[in-house]
N, C-alpha and C positions, 0 to 999 in steps of 0.2 A: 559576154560582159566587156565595154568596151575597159582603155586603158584611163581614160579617165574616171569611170566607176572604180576600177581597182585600187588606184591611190589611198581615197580614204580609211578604204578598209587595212590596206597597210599600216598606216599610219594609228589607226585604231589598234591594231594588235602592236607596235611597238610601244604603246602607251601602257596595251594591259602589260605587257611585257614589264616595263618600267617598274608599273606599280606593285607587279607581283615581286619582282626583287626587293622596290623601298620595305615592301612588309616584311618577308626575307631577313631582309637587314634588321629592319627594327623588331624581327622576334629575337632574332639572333642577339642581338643588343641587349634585349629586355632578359633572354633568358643567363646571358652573359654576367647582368648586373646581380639579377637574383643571387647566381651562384657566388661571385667575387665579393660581393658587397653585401646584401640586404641579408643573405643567410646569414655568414660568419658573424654579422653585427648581430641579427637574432639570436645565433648558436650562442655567444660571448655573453649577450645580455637574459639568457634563459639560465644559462649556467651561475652568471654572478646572483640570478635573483634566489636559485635553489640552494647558490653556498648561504647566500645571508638566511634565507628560511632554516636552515639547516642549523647555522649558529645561534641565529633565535632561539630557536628549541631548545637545544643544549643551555643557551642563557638560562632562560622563563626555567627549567628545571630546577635550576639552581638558585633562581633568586624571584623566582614568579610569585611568591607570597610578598614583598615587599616592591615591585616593582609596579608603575603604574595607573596608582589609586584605585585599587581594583574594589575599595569600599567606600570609595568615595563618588562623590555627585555625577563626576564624569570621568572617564578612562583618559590614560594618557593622549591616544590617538585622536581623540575627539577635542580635546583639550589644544591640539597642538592643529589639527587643520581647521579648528571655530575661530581660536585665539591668535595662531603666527601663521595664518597662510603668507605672511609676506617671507618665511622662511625657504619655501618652499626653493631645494638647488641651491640652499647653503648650510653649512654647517657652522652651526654656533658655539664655541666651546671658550669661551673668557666672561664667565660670568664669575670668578673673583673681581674682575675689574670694573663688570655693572651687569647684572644678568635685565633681563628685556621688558618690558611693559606690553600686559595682555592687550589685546585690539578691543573689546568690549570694557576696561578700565579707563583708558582715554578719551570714548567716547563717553561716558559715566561724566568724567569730569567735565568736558565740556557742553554734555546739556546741561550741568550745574550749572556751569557757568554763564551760559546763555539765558538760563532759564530764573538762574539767585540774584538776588542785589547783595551783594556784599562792600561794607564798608573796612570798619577795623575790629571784625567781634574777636574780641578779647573773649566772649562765653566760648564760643567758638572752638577756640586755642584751649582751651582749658578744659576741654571734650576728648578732643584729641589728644595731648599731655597722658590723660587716663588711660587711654589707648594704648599709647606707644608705653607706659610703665606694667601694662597688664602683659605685655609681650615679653619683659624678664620677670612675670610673674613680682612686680615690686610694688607694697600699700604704696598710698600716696600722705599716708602720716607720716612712713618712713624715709620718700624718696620726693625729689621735684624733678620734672621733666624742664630742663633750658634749649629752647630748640636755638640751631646754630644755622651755618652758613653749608655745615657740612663736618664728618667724622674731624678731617683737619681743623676745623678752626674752634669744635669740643675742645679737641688737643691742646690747641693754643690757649684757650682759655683757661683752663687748669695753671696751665705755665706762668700765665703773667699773673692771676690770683692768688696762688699757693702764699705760703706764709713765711717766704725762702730766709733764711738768717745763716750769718757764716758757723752757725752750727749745724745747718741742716744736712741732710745726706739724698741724695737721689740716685735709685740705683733704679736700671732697668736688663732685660733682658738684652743680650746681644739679636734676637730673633724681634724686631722689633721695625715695625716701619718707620719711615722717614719722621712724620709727622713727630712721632713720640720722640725721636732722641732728639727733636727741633726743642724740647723742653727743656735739658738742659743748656741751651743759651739764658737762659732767665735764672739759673740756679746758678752757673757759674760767675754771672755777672751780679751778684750778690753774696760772692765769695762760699758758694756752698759747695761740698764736695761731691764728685759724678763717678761712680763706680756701675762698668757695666759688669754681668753676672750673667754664666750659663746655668741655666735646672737641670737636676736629674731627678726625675722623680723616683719616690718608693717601688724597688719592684715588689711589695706586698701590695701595692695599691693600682687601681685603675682607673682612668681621667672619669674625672668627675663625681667619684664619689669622696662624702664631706666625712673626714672623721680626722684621728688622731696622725696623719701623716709623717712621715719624716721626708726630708729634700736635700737631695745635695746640691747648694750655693755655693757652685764654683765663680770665685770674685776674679775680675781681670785688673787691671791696673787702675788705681783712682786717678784723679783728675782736680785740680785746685784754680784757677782762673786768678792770678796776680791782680790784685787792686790797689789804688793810690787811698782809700780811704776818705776821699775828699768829697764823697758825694755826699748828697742831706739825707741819705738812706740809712738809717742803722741797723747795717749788718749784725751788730752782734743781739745775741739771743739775751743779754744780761738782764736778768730778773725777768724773762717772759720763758714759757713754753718752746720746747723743739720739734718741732714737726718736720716728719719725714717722707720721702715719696717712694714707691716702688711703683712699677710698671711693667706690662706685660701683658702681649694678646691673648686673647681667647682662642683663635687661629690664626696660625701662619698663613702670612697671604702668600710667603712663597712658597711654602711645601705644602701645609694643608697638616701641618702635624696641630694637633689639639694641645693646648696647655690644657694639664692639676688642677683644674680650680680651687682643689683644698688648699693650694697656694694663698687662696687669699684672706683665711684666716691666720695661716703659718705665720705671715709677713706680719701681718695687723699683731700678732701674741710677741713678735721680736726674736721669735725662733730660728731665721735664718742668719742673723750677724750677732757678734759675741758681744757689740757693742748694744748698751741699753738705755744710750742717750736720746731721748725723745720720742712721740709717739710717733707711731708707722701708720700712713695711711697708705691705699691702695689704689691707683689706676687701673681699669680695665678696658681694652683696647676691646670692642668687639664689633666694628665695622665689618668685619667678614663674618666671625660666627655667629652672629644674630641670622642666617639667611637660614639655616637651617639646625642653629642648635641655640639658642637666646638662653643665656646663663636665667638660672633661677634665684635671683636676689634673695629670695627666701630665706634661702639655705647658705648661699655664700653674699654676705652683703660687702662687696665691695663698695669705698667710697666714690668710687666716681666710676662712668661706664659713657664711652664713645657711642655713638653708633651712626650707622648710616643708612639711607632710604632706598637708595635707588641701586644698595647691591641685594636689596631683600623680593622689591617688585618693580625696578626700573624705573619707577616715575613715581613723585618729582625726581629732578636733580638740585644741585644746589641746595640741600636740607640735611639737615641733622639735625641730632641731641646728644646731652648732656645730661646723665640721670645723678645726680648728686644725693649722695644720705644727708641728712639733715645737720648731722651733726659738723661733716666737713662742710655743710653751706654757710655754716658760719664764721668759718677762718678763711672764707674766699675775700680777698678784699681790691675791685677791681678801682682801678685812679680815674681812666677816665668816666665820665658820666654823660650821654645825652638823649633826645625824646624822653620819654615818660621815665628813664629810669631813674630818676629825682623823685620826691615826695616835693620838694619846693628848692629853687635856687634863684641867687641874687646877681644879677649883671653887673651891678656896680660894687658891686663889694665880695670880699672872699669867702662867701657863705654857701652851701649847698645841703642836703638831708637827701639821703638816701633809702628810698623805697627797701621797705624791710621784707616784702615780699623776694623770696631767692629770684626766681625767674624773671620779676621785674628788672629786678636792681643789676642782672647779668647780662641781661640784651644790648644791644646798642641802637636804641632808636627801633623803627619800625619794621620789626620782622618779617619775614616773608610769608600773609598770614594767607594768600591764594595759595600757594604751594602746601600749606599747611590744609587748608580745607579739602584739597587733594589726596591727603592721607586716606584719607577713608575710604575710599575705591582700592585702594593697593592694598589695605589689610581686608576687604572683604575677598579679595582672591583669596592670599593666604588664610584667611579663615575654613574658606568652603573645604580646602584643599587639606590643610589643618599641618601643622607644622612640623609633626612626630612623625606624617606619611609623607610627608617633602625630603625630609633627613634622611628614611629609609631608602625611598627613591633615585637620590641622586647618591647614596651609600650603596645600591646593588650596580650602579652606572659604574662607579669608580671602581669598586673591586673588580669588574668583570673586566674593565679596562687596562686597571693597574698589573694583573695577573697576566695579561696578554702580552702587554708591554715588556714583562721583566721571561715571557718565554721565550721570545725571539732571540733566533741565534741566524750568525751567518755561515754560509759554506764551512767555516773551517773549525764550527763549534764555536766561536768570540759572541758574546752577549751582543745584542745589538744596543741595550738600551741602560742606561746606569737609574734609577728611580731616587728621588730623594723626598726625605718626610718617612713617615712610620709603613712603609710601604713592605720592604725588601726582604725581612725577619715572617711577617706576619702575613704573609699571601690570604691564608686562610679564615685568617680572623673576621669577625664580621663589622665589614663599615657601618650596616643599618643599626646598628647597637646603640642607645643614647650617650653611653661611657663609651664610646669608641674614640681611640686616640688620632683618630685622622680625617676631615675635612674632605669635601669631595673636589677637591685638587689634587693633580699629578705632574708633581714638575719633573723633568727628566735631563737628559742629554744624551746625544746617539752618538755612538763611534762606529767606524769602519772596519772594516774587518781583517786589517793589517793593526789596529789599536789606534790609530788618528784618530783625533775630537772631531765629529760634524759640527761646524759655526750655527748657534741658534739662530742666527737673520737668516742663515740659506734656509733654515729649515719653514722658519714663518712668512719667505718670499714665493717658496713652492704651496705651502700652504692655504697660500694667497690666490693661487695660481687653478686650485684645485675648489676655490670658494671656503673652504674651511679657515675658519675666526680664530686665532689663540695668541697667547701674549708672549713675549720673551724678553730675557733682559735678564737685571736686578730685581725691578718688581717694586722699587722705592726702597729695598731692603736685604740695604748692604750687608749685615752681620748675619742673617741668613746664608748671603750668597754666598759670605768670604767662607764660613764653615760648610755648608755641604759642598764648597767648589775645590777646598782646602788651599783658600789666597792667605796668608799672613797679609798683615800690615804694608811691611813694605813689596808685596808683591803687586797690593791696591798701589799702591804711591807713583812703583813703578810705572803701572800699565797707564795709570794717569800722566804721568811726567813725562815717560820716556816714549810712549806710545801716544800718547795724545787720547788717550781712551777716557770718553765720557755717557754717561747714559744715554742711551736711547741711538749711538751710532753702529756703525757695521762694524767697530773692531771686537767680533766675538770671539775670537781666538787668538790670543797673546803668547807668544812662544811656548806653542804648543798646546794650551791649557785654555781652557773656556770663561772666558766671562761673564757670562751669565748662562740662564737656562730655558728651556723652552718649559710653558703651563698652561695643561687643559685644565678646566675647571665647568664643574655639572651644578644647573638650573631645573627650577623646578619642571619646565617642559622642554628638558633635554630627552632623546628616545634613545633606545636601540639601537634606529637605523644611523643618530650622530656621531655614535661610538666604532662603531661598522665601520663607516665612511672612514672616517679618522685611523682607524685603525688598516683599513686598505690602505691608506695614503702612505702610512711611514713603512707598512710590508712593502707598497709596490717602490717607491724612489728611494729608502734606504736601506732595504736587506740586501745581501750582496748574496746571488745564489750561483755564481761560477764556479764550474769544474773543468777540470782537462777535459773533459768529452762532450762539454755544451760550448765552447768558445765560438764566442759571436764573429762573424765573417768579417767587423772591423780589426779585431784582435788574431784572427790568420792572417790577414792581408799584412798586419806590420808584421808577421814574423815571415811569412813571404818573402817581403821583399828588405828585410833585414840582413839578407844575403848579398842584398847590391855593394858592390864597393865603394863605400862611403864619396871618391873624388871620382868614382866614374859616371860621363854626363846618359842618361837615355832620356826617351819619350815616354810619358802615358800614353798609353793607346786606348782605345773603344775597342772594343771585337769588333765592329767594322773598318778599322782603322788608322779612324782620322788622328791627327796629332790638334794637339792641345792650341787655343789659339784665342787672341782676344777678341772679344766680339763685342764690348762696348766700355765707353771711357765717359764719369762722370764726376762732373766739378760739381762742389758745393763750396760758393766764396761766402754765404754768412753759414755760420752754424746754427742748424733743426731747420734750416729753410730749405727750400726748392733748389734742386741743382740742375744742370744741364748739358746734354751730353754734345760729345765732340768726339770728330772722325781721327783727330788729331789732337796730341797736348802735349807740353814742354813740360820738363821737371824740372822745381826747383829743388832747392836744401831741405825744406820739410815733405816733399811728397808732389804731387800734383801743384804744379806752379799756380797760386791763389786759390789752393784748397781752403777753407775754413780762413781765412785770411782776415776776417769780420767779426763780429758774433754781437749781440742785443743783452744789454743789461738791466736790471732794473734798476730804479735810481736810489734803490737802497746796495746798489753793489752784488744783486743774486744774478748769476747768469740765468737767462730764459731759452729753452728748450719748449719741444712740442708736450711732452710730459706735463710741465705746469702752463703752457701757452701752446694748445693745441692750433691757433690760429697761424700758428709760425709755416706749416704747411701750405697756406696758400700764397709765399713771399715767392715770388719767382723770380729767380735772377740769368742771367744772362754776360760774357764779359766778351768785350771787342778788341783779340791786343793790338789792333791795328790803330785803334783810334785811343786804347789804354784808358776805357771809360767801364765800368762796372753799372748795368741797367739794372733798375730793379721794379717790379711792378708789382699789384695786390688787385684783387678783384672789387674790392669796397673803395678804392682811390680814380679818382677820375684820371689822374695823372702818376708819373712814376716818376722817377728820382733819379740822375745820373751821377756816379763816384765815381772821381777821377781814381784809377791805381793807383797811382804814387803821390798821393796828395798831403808825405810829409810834415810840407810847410805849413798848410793849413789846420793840420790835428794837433787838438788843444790836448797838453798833459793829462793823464787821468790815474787815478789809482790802478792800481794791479787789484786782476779778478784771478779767481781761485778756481783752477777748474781739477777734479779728481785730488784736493789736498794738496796739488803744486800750484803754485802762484804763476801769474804770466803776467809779463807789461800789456799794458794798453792804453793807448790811446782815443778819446775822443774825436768824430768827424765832422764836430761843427751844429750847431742848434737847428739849423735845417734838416738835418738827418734825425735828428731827433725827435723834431716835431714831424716829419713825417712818418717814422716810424712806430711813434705813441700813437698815430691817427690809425694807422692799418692795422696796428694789433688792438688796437682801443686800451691801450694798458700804459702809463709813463714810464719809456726808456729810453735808453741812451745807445746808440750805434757807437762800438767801439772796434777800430784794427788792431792787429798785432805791432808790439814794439817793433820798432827796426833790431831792438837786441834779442837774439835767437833766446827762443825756452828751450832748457836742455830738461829732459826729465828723464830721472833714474829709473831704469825700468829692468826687470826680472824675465827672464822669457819663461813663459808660462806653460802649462799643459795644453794639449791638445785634446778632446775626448777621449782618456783613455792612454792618449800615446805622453808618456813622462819625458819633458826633453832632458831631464837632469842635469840643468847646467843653474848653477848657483849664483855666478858672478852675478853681478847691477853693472848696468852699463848704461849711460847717457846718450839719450834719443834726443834729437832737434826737431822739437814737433810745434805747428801751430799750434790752431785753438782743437785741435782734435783732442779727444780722452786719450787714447793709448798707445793707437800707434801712428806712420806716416800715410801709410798707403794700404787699405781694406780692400781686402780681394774675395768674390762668393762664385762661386761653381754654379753654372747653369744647371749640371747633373742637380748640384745638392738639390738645390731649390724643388727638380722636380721631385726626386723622391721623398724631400718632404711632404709635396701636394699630394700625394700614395698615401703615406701616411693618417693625413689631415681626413682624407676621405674616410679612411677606417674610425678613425679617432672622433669624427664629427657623426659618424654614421651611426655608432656606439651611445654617445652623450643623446641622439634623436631617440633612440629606445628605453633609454634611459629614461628621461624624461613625458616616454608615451606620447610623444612628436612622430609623424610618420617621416618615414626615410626620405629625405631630399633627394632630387635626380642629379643626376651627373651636373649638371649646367649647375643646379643651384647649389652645388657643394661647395663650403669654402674654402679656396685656393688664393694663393699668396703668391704675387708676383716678385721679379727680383729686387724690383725697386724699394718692399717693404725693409729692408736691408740697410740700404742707402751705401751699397757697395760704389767704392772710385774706378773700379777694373772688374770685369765678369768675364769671367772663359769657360770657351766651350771645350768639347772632348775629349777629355779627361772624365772617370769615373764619377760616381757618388762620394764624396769624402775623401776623393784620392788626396786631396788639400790637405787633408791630415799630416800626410807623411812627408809633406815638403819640407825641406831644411834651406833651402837656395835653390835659387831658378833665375831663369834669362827673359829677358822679353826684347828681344832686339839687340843690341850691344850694350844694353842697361842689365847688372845685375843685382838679385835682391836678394835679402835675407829675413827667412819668418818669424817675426818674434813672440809667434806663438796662435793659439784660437782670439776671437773673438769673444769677447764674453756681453751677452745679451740680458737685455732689459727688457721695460714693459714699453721701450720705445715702438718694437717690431711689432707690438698690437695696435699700433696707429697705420691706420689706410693712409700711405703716401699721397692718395688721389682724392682722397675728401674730408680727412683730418679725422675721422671717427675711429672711435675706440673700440676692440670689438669686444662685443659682450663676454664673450667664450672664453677669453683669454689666451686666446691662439694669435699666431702659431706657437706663442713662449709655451702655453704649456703643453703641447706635442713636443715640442724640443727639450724639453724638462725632461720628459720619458726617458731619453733616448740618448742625449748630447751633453748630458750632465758629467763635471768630471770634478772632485775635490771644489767644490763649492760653484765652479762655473757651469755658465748653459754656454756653448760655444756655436757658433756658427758664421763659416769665413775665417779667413787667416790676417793676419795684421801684418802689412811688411816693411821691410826699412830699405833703403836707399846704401848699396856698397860704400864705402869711402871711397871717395875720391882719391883715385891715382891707376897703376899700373893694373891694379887686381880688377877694378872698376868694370873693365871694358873684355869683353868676352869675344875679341870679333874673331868670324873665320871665314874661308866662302860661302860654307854653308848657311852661313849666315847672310853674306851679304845678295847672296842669290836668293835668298827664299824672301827679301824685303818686298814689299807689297809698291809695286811700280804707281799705284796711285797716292802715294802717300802725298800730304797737302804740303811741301817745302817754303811754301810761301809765310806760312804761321811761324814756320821753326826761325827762315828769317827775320819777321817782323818782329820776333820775339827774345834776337837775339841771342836764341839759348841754343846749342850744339846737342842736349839731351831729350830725348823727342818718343813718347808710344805714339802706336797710332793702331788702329781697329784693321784687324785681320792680320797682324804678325803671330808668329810662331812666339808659343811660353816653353821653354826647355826648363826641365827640372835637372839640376844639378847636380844636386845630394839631396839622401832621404833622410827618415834619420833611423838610427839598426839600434836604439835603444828605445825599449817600449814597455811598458809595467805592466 
């Protein structure tokens, strides 16, 4: 064979050769991923499927007569994948605050409505009315149905109708929502007097059964509203009748505790006050327990009854009623009058006659009679279903829940969970009871296992994070909260006054003590598996199960190197090595937008010279972020200091935009924006800026700089995961438009072992969900940029960042004022503005980097003060500077403080106290 035949056949067998190794590889690969990945995620997700099976069981034993509808038309399961398949990968648990509308009831309504001519039937309405009175079991000789705008504006209508005279008295319960003590403005501005009262009911008796009662009416301080007398209203009662109000839910919306209904003959007989001046009528508040326990008028006729639609079947919204007895319909007397509720009025003269029908004469003009024709689809669910097996149902939900909740303990025996409402006493008692004194709500609060309060916003941001629904707060209902939270008066006043503490913000823990509460609350097609979930979520992120012999390798490492002597300088090292070192520098001159990186950069006073030096407001004064202007991601900027022009450009704009740096003279005054509760000057850059930048966000706003006068902000140095710096002072930071600190620093290590992480945690949630396991490539992984770190260093450990106290970066030194604490910013792709479904990476870092209410990740740092201590220089410093550094920027820029990509980061001090 000559040498030219030979060739190919070489060349052939270095091919098979080739191949046979690429396959080689990719068994090795494939058999690699099995083991590391695709099993463990199996093992973890066969394991969590056998624990839930397992607790099922044990449930359904206990409570499997009442759970389910297991005599009814359809079973829970069938109920919940026919009617909320859109539930599916989330958990619903706030139906005190509007439980869901079935997918086959919506559709009901709108072939009605596609398919009806409806005008204004008034028969119609008066169909319905029967409906909704047959639901408190109330004749309709006895009762009129007044549909409203909603349980709230029932409320209000009683209020401004009542018959108020400066003899009258209105007392309500301290346990009482907003809406209801909004009544007395109408009493006291008629000089009536307002006495709030706590019940204790009979312990011979049990909620809801009617007989001869006894109550203890403990009265808190009355209340008189000073008047000049001058109005044309005559307060006083002289020669007429005194009618009086009482009030009081049927469920607490924030505990879920049942009120006595035999209350509401007591109150009507003048049994609870020693006073016998006037008759006593009764309000009853039953927007919440109408979902699953609708008082029976029958038996207790209260004169007036709240209620509301869309917490019983989710839809309509917008609708309520008003069931009035007959006899208080005729002391309602309302002033204004329009649409039909006149019998006949005159426009030119001061004549009117009022419709003697109740429901007429209470409306205002044209009710909302579509939403009303809608009723009917929502009560035939609840009918099939039937209201005593819904009570029972979400009554074996709660107990099984509430019982779980109050037996968590952590490592050191400490409760994990405090319950409030009729919970704590009565484990045992049964919720599915129709007398049972408790509501299928479970408000709580979690402490740590040192006795600190968990803040309810951490709890319902993680929550959040996990797909699980639930409310927190107040709840609308303060005298609730103040008593199971044990606030006085003046500790509300305080946390308002001196804290700045308002509903619905993040200050849930006020020196030391909770302001409000976290509350699940169970729907008629709540399951098993939502209580499970919910109940994994607060075992896995708030039980604390550390001991001496499990301590996690971030909690050896600080006691490690706790040993270093706090002033002596070393390196982090790698086990191969390297020393720690920068490997990339990133400006961001507007804030949430695009930054850009540099081989080189000058420090100013707040951190990176024209860091955040910008920032977009809207022209009601909100600053804009990616969060609510996700479009802010594709703002690219760019700064030249040689020509001292700031470029900016957008991919939707033909053209970009140049800002001068120092363009002082030309920025028009503007208010101070508020960024974290501190206020910061700003200025205006001119209508050009403006109108260019409402064009590329499509939204109108205003480009505003920082004042030339420094923002100083008082700031706390914080925890790190886990490591306590324990240092208490406030000390004042000069920071841009940044939240917290000057200069954000993220560990290339960290970043990767989070994508380790991400891989298990996403590989998990695919099993989960009956998704097959994604391959390597298609796993999601998070670059560093998701961050939007100013300095990233390489070699140094995973978290070694932790333990820095001070470190060097060239003759610049710095001090760490603590972790990072992270938002749902880091779920936004730096590279294409989307959100990611999953909630990642926040919620892998929720796992794992959670510390006293923060998710940290990256260190915040500050700028040394200026002077002698400032400057750290040695040889080994000045030898180890990077001979390519760019000197030409440092001079163009005037400034002698200078990082640049590839110096050495020296850690300084660590820090050797660590909790």
């Amino acid at each position: 064979m000559s040498k030219a035949d030979k060739m190919p056949a070489e060349q052939l067998s270095r091919i098979c050769q080739f191949l046979a190794e690429l396959l080689l590889n990719f068994y090795t690969f494939s058999t690699l991923w099995m083991r590391k990945v695709i099993a463990p995620s199996r093992q973890r997700y066969e394991r969590s499927t056998q624990k839930l099976s397992n607790q099922k069981s044990s449930f359904l034993k206990e409570y499997g007569d009442e759970y389910g509808y297991q005599d009814g038309p359809t079973t829970i399961d069938e109920l919940r994948s026919r009617e909320f398949a859109r539930l599916q990968g989330s958990v619903y648990l706030d139906h005190a605050g509007t439980t869901l509308y079935a997918e086959n009831q919506l559709k009901s309504v709108l072939l009605e409505f596609s398919t009806q001519l409806y005008g204004n039937p008034r028969i119609q309405i008066h169909v319905l009315a029967a409906v909704v009175l047959a639901l408190c079991n109330a004749s309709a000789e006895e009762y009129s149905c007044v549909f409203t705008s909603g349980a709230t504006a029932a409320l209000k209508l009683v209020g401004e109708t009542f018959p108020w005279t400066s003899d009258s008295h209105y007392m309500y319960t301290t346990e009482n929502h907003n809406s209801v003590l909004g009544i007395r403005e109408y009493a006291l501005d008629l000089g009536a007097t307002v006495t709030p009262v706590d019940i204790c009911p009979s312990s011979s008796k049990i909620s809801g059964e009617i007989g001869a009662a006894k109550f203890d009416v403990r009265k808190r301080s009355s209340h008189i509203r000073n008047f000049s007398g001058t109005s044309s209203v005559n307060y006083s009662s002289c020669g007429h009748s005194v009618y009086n109000l009482f009030a009081f839910p049927h469920e607490c919306n924030f505990s879920g505790a049942k009120f006595d209904l035999g209350l509401v003959s007591y109150v009507q007989e003048g049994q609870h006050t020693d006073s016998q001046r006037g008759q006593w009528l009764v309000l009853l508040d039953a927007a919440k327990g109408c979902s699953t326990s609708p008082p029976d008028l029958r038996k207790i006729p209260a004169d007036f009854v709240a209620i509301s639609f869309y917490k019983i079947f989710g839809y309509p919204t917008g609708l309520g009623a008003l069931l009035v007895r007959k006899g208080a319909s005729e002391l309602m007397k309302k002033k204004y009058f329009g649409g039909g509720t006149v019998a006949v009025s005159i426009a030119d003269e001061d004549f009117v006659q009022r419709r003697l029908n109740v429901e007429e004469r209470l409306e205002d003009g044209t009710i909302s009679f579509l939403s009303i024709a809608a009723l009917r689809h929502g009560f035939a669910v609840i009918s099939q279903l039937n209201i005593a097996a819904i009570r029972r149902h979400t009554g074996s939900l709660t107990g099984y829940t509430a019982s779980r909740l109050a037996a968590l303990r952590h490592h050191n025996g400490f409760p994990v969970c405090t319950l409030y409402g009729n919970h704590a006493s009565k484990m045992k008692k049964n919720y599915c009871d129709r007398h049972s004194d408790q509501g299928p709500i479970i408000a709580f609060n979690l402490k740590r296992a040192d006795g600190s309060w968990i803040g309810s916003r951490e709890v319902e941001k993680l929550a959040s994070l996990r797909r699980i629904h639930l409310r927190t707060g107040c709840f609308c209902n303060p005298g609730a909260c103040a008593k199971y939270l044990g606030l006085s008066i003046n500790d509300m006043k305080e946390n308002f006054e001196q804290a700045g503490h308002v509903c619905w913000d993040d200050n849930d823990v006020i020196n030391g003590r909770p302001t409000g509460a976290v509350r699940v609350s169970f729907g008629y097609m709540s399951t098993f598996e939502d209580c499970w979930s919910f109940l994994d979520f607060i075992s896995t992120y708030f039980v604390e199960r550390y001991t001496s012999n499990n301590a996690t390798l971030k909690e050896k490492d600080v006691n490690r190197l706790s040993s270093v002597v706090p002033n002596s300088s070393y390196e982090t090292r790698r086990s191969g090595g390297s020393t720690v070192s920068l490997q990339s520098i990133i400006v961001y001159p507007i804030k949430s937008c695009a930054g850009f990186t540099a081989k080189s950069w000058p420090l100013g006073d707040c951190g990176l010279l024209y860091d955040r030096e910008w920032l977009i407001k809207s022209t009601s004064g909100e600053v804009l972020t990616q969060k609510k202007c996700p479009s802010m991601w594709s703002i690219k900027t760019l700064i030249d200091l040689e020509t001292g022009i700031l470029h900016v450009e957008a991919p939707n704009m033909k053209g970009g935009i140049d800002i001068p740096l120092n363009n002082v003279a030309n920025c028009e005054p503007s208010s101070s924006v508020v960024l974290c509760s501190n206020p910061a000057g700003a200025n205006k850059c001119g209508l050009d800026a403006d109108r260019w930048f409402s064009e590329a966000l499509e939204t109108p706003c205003n480009l505003v700089k920082r004042d030339v006068k420094s923002r100083f902000v008082k700031t706390r140095r914080s925890a790190i995961a886990g490591v306590d710096k324990n240092i208490s002072e406030e000390e004042e930071t000069e920071l841009s438009f940044a939240n917290e600190g000057q200069i954000l620093l993220v560990s290339q290590s960290s970043v990767d072992n989070l994508n380790s992480r991400l891989v298990a945690s996403t590989s998990q949630r695919d099993y989960e969900l009956n998704r097959e396991v994604r391959s390597d490539k298609q796993h999601f992984q998070v670059d560093v940029k998701r961050f939007r770190p100013n300095l990233v260093v390489v070699g140094s450990g995973a978290y070694d960042e932790d333990l820095w106290d001070t470190l060097a970066i060239g003759d610049e030194q710095f001090k760490v004022r603590g972790g990072c604490n992270r938002c749902t910013m880091v779920n936004i792709n730096q590279s294409s503005g989307k959100r990611e479904v999953l909630s990642e990476p926040l919620a892998t870092l929720a796992s794992y980097r959670r510390f006293k209410g923060q998710i940290n990740f990256g260190i915040l740092l500050e700028q040394a003060r200026h002077g002698a201590n400032r400057h750290l220089a040695s040889k080994e410093d000045e030898t180890s500077k990077d001979s390519n550094v760019d000197f030409d920027i440092l001079i163009r820029s005037s400034c002698s403080r200078l990082v640049h990509v590839g110096q050495r980061v020296r850690v300084v001090q660590t820090l050797t106290n660590c909790n």
